[in-house]
gemmi code that builds the backbone of each chain (N, CA, C; Angstrom):
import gemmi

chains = {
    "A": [
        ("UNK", (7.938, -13.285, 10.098), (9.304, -13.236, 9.569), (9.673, -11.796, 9.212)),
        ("UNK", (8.986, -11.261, 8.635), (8.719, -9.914, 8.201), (9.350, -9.002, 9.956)),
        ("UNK", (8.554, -8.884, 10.437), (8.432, -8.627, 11.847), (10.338, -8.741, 12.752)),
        ("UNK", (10.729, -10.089, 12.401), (12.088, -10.302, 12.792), (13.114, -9.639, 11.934)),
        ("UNK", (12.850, -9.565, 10.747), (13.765, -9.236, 9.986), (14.117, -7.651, 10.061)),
        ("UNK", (12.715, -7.130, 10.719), (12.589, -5.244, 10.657), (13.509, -5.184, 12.159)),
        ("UNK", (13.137, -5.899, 13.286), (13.648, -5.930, 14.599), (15.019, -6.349, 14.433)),
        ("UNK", (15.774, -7.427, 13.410), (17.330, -7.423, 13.237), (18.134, -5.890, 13.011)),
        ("UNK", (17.343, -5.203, 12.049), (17.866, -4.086, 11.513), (17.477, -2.859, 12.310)),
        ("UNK", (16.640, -2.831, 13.215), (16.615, -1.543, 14.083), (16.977, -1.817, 15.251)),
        ("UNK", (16.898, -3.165, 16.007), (17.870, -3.266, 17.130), (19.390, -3.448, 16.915)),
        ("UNK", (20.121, -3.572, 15.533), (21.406, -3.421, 15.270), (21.815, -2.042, 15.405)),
        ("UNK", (20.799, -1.420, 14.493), (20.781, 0.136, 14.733), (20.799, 0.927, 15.816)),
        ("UNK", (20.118, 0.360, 16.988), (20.072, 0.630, 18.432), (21.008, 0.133, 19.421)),
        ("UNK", (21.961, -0.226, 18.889), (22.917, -0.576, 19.700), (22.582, -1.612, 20.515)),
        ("UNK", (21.243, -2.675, 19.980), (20.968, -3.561, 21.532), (21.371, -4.881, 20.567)),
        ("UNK", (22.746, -5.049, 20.844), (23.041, -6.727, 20.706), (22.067, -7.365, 21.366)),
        ("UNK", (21.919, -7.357, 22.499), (21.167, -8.506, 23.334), (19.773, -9.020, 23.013)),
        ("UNK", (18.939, -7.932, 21.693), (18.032, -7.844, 21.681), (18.105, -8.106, 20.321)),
        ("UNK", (19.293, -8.366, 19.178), (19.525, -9.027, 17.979), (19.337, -10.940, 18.596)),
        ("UNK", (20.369, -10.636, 19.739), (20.792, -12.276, 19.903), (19.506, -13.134, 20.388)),
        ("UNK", (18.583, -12.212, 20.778), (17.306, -12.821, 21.291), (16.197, -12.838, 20.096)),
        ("UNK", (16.607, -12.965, 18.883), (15.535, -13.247, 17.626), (15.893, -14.244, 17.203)),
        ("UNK", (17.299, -14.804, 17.864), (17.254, -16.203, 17.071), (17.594, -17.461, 18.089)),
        ("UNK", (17.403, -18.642, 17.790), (17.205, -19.872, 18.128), (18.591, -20.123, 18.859)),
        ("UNK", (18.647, -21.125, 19.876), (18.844, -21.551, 20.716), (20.632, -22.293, 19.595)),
        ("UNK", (20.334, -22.903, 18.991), (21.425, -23.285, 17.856), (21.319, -22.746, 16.318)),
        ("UNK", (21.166, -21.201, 16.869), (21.016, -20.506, 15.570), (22.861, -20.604, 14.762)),
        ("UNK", (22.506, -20.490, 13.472), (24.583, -19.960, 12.644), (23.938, -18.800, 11.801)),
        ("UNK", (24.827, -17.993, 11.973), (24.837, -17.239, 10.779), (26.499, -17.601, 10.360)),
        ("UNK", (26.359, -17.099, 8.889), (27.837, -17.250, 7.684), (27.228, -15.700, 7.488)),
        ("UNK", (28.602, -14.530, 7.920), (28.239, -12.936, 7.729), (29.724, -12.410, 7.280)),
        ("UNK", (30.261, -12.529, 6.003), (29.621, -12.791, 4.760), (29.481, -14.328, 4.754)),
        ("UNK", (29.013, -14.888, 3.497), (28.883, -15.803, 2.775), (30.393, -16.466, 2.788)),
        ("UNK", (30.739, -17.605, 3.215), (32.093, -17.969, 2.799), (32.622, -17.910, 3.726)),
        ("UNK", (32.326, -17.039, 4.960), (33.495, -16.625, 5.663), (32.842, -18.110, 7.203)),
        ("UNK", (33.593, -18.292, 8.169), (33.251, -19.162, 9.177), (32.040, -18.767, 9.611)),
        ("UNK", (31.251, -20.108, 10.203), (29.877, -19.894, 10.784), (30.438, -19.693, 11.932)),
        ("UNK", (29.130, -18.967, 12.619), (29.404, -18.603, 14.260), (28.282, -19.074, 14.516)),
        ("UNK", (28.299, -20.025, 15.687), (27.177, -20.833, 16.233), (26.652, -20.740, 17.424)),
        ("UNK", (24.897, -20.722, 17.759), (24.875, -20.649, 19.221), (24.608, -19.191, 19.205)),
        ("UNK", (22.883, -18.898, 19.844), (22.645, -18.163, 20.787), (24.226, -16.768, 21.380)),
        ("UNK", (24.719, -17.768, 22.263), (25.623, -16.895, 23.279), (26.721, -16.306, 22.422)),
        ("UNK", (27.283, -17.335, 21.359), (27.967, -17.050, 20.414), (28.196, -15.666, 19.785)),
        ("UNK", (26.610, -15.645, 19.016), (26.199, -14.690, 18.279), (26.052, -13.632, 19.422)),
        ("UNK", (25.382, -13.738, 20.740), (25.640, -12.342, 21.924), (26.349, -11.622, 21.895)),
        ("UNK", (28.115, -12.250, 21.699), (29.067, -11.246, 21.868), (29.411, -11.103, 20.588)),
        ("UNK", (29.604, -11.648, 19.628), (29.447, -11.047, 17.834), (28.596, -10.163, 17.512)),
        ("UNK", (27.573, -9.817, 18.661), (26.645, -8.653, 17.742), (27.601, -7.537, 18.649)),
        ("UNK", (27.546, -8.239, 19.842), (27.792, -6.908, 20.969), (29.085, -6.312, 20.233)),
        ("UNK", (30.161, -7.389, 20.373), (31.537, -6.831, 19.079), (31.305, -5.812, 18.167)),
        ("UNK", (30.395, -6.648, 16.934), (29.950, -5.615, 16.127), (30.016, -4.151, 16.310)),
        ("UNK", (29.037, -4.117, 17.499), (28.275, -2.666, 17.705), (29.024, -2.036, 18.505)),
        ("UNK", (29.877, -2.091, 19.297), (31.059, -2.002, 20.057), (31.779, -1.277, 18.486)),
        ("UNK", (32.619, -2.271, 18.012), (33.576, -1.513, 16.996), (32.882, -0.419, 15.666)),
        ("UNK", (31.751, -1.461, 15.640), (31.441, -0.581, 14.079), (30.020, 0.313, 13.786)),
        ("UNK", (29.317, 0.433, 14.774), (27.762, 1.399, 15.079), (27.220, 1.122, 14.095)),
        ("UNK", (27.175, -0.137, 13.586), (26.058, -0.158, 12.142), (24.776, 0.319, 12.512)),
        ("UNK", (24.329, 1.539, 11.215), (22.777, 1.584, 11.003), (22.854, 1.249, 9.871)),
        ("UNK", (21.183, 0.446, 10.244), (21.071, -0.895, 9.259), (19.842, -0.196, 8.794)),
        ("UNK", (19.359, -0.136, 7.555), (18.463, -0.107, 7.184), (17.293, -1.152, 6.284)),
        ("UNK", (16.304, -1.529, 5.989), (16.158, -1.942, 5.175), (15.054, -1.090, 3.636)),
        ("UNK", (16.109, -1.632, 2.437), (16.052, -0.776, 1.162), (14.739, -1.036, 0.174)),
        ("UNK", (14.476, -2.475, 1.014), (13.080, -3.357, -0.285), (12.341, -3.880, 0.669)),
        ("UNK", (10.912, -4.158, 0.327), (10.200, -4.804, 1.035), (10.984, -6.376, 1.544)),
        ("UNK", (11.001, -7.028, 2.387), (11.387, -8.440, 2.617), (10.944, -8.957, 2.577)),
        ("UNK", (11.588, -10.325, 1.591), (10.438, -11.370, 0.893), (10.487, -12.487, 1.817)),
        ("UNK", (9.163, -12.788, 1.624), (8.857, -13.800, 2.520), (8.273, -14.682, 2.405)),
        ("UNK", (8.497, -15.869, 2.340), (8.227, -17.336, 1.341), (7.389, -17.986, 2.123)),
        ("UNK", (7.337, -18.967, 1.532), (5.978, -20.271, 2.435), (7.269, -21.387, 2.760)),
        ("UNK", (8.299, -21.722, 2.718), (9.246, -22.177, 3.416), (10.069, -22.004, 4.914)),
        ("UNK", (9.448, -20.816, 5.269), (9.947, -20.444, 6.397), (11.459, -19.919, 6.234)),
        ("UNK", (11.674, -19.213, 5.346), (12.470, -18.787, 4.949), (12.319, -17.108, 4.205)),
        ("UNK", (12.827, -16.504, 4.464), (13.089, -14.957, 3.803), (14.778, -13.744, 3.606)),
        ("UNK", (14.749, -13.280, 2.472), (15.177, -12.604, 2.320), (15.410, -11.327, 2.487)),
        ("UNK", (15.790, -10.004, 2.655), (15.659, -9.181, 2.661), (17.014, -8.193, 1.894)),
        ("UNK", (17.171, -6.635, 1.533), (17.922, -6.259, 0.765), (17.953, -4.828, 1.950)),
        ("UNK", (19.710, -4.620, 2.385), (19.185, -3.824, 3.541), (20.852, -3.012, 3.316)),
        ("UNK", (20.578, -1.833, 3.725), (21.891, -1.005, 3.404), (22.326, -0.587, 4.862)),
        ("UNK", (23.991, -0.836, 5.045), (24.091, -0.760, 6.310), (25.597, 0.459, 6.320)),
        ("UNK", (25.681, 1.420, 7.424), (26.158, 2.235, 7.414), (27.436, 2.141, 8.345)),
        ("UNK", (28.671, 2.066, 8.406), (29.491, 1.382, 9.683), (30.293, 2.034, 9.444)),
        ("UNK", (31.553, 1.511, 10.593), (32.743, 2.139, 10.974), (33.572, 0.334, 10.185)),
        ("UNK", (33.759, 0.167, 9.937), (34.696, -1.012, 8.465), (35.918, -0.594, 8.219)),
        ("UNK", (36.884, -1.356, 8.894), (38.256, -1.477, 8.002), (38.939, -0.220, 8.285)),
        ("UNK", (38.581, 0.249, 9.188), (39.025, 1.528, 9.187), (38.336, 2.954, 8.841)),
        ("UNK", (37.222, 2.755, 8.560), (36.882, 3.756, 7.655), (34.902, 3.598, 7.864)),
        ("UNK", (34.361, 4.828, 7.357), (33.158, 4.541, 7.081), (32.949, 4.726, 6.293)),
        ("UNK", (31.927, 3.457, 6.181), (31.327, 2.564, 5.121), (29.935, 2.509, 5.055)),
        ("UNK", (29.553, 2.355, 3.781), (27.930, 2.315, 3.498), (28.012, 0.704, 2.725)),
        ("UNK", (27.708, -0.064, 3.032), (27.342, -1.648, 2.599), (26.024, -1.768, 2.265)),
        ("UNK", (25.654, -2.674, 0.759), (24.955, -3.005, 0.579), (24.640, -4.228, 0.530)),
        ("UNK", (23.890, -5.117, 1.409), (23.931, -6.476, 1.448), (22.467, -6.906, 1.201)),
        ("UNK", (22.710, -8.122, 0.888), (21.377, -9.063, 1.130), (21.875, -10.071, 2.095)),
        ("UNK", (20.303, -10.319, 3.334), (20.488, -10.919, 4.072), (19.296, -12.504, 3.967)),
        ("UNK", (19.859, -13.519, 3.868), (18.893, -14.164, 3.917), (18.808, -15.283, 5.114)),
        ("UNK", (17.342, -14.852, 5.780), (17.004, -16.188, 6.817), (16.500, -17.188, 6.761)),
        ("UNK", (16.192, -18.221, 7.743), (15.917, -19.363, 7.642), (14.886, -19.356, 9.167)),
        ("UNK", (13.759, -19.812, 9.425), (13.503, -19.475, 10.630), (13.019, -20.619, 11.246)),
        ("UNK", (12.919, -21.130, 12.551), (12.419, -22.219, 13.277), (10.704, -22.183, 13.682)),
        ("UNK", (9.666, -23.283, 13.976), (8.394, -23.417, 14.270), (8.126, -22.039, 14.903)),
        ("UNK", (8.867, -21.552, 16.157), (8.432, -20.537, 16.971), (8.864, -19.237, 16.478)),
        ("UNK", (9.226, -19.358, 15.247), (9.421, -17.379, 14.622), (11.025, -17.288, 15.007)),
        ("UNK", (11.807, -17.940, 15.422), (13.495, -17.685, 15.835), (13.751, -17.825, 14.532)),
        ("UNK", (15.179, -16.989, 14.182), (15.735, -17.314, 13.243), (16.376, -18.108, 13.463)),
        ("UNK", (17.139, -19.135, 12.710), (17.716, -20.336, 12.621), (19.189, -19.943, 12.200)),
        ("UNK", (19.165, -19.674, 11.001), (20.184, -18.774, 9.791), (20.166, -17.811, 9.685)),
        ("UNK", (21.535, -17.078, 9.115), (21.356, -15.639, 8.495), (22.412, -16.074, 7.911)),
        ("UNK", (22.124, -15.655, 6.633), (23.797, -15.978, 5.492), (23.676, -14.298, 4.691)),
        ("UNK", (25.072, -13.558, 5.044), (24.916, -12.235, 4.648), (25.623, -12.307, 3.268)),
        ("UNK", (24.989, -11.578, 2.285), (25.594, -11.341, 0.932), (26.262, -10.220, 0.716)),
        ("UNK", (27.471, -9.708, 0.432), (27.989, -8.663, 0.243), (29.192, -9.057, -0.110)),
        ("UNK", (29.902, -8.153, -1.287), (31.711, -8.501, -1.775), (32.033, -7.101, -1.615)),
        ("UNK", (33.268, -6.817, -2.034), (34.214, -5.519, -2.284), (33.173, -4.204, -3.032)),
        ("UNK", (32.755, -4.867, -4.313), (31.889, -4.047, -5.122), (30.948, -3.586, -4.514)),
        ("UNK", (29.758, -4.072, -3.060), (29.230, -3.384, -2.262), (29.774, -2.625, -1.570)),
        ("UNK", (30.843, -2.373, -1.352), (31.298, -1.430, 0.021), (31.745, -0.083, -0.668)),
        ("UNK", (30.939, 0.942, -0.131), (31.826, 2.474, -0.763), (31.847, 3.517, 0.568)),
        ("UNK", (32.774, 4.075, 0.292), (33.239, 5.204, 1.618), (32.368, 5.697, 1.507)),
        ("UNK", (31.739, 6.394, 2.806), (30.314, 7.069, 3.130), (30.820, 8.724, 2.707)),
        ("UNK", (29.730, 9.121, 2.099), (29.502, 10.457, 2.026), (29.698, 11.338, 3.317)),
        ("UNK", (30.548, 12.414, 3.952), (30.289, 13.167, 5.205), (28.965, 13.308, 5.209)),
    ],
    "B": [
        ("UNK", (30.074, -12.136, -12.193), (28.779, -12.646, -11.571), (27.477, -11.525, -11.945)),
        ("UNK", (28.047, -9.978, -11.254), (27.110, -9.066, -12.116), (26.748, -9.024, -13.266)),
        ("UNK", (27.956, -9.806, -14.256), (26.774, -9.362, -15.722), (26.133, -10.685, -15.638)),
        ("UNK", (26.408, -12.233, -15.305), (25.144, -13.128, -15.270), (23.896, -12.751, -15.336)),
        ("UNK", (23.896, -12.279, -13.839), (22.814, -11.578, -13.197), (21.832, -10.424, -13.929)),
        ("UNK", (22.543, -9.289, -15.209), (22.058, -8.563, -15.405), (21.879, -9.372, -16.770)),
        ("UNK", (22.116, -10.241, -17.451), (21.637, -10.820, -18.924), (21.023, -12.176, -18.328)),
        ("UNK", (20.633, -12.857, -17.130), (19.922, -13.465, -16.720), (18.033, -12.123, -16.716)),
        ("UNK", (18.240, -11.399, -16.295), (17.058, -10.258, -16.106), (16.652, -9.901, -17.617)),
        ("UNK", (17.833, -9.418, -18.303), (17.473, -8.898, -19.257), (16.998, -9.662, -20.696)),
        ("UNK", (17.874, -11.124, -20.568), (17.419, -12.148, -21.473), (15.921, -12.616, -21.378)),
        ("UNK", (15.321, -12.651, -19.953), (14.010, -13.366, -19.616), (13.111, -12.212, -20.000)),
        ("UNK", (13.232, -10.632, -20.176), (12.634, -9.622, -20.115), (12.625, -9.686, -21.664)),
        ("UNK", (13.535, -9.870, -22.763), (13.485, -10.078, -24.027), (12.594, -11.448, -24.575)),
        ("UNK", (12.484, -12.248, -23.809), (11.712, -13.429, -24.174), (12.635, -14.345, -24.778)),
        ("UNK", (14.321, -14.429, -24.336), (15.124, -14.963, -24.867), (15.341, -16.627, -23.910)),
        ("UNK", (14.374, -17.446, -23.767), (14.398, -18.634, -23.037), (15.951, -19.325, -23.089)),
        ("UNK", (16.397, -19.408, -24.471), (17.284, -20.376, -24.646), (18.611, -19.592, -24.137)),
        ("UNK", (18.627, -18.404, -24.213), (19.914, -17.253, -23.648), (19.857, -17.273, -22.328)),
        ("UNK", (18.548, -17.819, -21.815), (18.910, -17.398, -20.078), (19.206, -19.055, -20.146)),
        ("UNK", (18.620, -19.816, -20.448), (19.406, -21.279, -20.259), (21.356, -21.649, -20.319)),
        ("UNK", (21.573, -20.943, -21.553), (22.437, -20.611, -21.253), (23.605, -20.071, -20.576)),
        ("UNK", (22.871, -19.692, -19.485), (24.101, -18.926, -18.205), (24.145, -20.005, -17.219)),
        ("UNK", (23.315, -20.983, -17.603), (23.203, -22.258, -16.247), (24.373, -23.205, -16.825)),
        ("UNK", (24.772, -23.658, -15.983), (25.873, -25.121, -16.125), (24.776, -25.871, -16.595)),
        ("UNK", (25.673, -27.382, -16.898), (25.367, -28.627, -17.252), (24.445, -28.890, -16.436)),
        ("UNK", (24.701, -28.865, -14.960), (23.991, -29.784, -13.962), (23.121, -28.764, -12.821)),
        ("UNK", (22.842, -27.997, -13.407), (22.098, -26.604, -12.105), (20.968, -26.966, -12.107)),
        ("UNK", (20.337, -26.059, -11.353), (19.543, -26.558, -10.696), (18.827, -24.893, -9.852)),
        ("UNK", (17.450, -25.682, -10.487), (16.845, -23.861, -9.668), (15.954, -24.263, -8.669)),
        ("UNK", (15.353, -23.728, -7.799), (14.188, -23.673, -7.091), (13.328, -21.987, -6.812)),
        ("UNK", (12.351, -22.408, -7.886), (11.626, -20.787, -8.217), (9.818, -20.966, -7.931)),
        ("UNK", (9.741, -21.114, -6.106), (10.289, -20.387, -5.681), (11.035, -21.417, -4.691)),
        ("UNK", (11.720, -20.799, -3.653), (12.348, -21.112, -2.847), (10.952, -22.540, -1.945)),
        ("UNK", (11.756, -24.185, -1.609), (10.663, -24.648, -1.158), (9.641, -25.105, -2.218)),
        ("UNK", (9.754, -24.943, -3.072), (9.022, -25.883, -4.743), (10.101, -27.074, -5.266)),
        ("UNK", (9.722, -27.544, -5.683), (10.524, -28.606, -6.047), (11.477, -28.472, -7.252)),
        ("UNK", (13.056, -28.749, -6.857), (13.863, -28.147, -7.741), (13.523, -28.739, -9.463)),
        ("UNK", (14.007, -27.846, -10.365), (14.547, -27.789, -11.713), (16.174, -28.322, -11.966)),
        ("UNK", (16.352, -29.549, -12.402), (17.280, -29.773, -12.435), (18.166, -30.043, -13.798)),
        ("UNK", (19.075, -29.747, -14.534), (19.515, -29.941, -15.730), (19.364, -28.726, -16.843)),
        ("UNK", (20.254, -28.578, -17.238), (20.198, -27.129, -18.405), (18.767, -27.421, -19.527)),
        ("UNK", (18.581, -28.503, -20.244), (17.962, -28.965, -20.891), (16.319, -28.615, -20.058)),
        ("UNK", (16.678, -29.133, -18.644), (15.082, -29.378, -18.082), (14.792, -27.643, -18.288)),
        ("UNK", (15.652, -26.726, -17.364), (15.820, -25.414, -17.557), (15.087, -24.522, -18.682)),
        ("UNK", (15.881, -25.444, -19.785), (15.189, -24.586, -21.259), (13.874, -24.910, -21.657)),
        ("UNK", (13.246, -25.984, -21.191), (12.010, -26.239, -21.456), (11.349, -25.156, -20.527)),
        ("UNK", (11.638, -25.254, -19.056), (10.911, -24.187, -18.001), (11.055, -22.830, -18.756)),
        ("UNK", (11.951, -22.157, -18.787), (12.515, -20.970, -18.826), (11.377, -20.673, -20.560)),
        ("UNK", (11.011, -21.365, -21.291), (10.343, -21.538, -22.608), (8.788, -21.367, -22.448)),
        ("UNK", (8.916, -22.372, -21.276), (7.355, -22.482, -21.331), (7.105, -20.943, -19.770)),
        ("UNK", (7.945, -20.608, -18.915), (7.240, -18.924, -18.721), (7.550, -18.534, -19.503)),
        ("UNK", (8.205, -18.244, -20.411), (7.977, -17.031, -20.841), (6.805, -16.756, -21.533)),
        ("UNK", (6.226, -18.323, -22.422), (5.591, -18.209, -23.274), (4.428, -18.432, -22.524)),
        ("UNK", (4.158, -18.428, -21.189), (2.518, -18.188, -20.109), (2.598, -16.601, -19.489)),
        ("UNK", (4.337, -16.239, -19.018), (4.001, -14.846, -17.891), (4.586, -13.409, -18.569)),
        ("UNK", (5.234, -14.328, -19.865), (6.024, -12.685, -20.565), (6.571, -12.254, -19.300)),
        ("UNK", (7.445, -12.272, -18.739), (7.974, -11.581, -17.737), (8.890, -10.169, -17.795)),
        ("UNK", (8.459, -9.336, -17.197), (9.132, -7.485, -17.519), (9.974, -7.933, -16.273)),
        ("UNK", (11.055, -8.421, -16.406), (12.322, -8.032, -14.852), (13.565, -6.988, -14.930)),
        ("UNK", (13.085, -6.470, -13.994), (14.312, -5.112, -13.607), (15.191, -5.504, -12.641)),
        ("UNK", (16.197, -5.204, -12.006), (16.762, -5.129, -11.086), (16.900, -3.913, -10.343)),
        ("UNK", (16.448, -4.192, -8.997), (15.722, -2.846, -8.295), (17.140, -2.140, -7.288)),
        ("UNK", (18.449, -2.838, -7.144), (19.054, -2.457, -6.692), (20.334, -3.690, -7.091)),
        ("UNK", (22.113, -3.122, -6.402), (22.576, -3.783, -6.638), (22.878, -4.957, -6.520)),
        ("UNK", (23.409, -6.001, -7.441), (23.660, -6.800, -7.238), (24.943, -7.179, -6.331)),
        ("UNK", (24.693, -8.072, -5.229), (25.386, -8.696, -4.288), (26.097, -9.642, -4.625)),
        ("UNK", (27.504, -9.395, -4.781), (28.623, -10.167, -5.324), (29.613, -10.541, -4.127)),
        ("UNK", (30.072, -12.090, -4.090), (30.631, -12.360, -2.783), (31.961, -12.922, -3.356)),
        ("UNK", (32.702, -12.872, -2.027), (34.036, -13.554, -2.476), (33.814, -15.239, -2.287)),
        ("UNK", (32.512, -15.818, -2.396), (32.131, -17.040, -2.644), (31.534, -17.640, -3.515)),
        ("UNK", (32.013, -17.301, -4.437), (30.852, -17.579, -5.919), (29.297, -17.853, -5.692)),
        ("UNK", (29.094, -16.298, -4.830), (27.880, -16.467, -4.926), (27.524, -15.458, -5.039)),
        ("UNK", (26.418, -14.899, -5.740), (25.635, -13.546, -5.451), (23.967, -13.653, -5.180)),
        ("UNK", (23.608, -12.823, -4.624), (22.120, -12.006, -4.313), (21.724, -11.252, -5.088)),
        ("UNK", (20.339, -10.783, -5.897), (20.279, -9.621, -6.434), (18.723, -9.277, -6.153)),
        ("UNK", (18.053, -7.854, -5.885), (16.680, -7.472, -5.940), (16.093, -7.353, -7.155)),
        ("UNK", (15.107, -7.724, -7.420), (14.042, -8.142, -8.489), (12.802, -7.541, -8.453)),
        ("UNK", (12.392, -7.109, -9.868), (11.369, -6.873, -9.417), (10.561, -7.572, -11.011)),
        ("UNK", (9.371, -8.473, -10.751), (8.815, -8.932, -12.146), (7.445, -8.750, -12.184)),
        ("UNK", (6.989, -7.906, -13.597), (6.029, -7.765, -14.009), (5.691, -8.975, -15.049)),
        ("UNK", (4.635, -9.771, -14.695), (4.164, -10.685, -15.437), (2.642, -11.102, -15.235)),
        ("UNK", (2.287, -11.927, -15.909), (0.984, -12.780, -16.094), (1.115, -13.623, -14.968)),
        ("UNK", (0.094, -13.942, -13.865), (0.725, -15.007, -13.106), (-0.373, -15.451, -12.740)),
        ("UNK", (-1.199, -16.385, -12.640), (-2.130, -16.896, -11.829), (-3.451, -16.148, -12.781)),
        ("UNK", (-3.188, -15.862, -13.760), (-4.857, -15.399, -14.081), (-4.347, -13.966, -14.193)),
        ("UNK", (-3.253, -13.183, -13.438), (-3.306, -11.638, -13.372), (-2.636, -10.981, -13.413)),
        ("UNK", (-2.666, -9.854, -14.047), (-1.136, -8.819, -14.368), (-0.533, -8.749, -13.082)),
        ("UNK", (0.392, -9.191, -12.730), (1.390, -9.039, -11.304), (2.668, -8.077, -11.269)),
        ("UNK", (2.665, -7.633, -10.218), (4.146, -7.463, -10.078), (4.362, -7.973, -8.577)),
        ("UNK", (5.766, -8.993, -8.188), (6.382, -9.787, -7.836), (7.437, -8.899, -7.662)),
        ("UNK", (7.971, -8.849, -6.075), (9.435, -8.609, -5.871), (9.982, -9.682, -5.416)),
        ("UNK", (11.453, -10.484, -5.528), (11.716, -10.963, -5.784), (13.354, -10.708, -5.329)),
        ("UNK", (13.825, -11.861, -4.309), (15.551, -12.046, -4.450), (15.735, -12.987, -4.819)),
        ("UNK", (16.550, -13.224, -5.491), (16.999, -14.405, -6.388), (18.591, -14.344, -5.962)),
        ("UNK", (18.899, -15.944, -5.432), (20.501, -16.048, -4.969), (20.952, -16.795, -5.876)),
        ("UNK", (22.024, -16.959, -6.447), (22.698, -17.319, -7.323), (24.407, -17.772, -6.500)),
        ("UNK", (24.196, -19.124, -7.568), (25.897, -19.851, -7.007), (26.666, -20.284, -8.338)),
        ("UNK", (27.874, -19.989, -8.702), (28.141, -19.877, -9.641), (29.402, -21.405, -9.518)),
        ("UNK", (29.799, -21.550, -11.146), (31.052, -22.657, -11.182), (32.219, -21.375, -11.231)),
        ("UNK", (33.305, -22.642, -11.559), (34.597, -21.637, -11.961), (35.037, -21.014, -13.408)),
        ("UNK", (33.612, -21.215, -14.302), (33.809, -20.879, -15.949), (32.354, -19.534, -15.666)),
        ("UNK", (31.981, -19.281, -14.494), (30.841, -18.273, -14.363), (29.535, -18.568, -14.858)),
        ("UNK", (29.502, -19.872, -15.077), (28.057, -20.421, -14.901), (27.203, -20.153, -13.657)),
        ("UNK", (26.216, -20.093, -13.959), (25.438, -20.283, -12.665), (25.313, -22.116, -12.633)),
        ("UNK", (25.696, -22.200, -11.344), (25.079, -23.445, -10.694), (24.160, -23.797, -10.174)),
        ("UNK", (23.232, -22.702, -9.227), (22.142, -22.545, -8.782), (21.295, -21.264, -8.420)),
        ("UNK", (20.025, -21.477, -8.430), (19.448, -20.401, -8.304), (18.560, -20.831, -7.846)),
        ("UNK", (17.858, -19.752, -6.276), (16.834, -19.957, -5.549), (16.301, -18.536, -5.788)),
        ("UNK", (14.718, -18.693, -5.621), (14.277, -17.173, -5.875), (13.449, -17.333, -4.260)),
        ("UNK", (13.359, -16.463, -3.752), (12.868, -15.829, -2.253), (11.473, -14.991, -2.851)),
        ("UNK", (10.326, -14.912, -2.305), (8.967, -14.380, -2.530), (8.032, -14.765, -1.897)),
        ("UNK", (7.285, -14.848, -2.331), (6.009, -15.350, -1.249), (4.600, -14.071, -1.625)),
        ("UNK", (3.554, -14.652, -1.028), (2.235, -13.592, -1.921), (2.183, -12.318, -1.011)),
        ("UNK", (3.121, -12.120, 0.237), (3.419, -10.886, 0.563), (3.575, -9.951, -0.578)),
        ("UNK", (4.170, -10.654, -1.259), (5.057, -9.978, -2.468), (4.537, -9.648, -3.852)),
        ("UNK", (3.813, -10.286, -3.879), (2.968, -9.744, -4.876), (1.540, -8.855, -5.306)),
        ("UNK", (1.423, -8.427, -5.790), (0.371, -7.271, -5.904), (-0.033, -7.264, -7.507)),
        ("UNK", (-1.280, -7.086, -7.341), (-1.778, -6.754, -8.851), (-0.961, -5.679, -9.144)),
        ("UNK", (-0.667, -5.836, -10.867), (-0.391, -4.796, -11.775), (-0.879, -3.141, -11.900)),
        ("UNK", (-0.195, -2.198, -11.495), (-1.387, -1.241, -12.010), (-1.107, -1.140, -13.228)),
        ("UNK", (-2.905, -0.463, -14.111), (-3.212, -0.650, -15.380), (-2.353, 0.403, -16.391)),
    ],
}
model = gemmi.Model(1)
for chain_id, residues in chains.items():
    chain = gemmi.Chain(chain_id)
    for i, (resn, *xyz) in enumerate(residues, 1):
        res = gemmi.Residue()
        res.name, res.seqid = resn, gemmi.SeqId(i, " ")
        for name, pos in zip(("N", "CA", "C"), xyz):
            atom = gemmi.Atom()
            atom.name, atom.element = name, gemmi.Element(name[0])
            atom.pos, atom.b_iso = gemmi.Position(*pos), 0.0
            res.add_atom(atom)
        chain.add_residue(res)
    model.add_chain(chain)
structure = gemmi.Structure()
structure.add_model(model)
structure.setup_entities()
């Protein structure tokens, strides 16, 4: 889990959607933020990352070790650097997964409000 | 939601059981850790929240910000120094939090696992 969660955040960073959309399950959802509509499905999520990285070049980092439970489930706390709203942005989110028998992620439900987002330093 | 979060840390770090019970609703409900079998009821709460303190003394910081959503929910990084199993620990720790509409917490899951933990240094 550990392992997927480092490969979400440096293949986001690398510009390889295709290689985000291939860590998770076949009827994976993420909710990115929390609240907002799930996006469902493998192919789904393909062109939502590709979008992403297309409009906004997130580098993603991660800020804390990622916790990682005996549920098949983990968290992580990861600071991400983008082109947002117009503007660049440094986001601080928590991301938490959910993962299937074979190591796919299942879930990703992203945590972040207003109070995380601040204009990036030049 | 941030100050919950920061007098949820700082109440359990004072040894204040019945003050962190207090930030829970009527009917919440924890699972600590994530995948254990929930805690359900403010009352059940104050007995738990009573009886760690009075086995792990728990030292909790918050290691970064707290994740505030436009869904009454937040994320926050943790980090707890306590007694745990026989041994001075420190435990990192995300803890998600879902709140009512009076800023109770409604629920709380904590994310960890023995990745995450490490003896104390002395």
């Amino acid at each position: 889990m550990r392992l997927a969660v480092e490969r979400y955040a440096s293949r986001l960073s690398a510009g390889d959607g295709d290689g985000v959309a291939d860590l998770f399950a076949d009827q994976a959802w993420i909710e990115d933020p929390i609240g907002s509509e799930r996006k469902v499905g493998r192919e789904v999520l393909r062109v939502f990352y590709a979008g992403a990285i297309e409009r906004a070049h997130p580098q993603v980092e991660l800020t804390g070790p990622v916790r990682t439970t005996n549920a098949s489930a983990a968290a992580a706390p990861l600071r991400s650097r983008s082109f947002f709203g117009g503007r660049n942005m440094v986001i601080d989110i928590i991301d938490v997964f959910t993962f299937d028998s074979d190591g796919l992620i299942e879930s990703m439900c992203a945590y972040f409000g207003p109070s995380n987002m601040a204009d990036a330093e030049s």
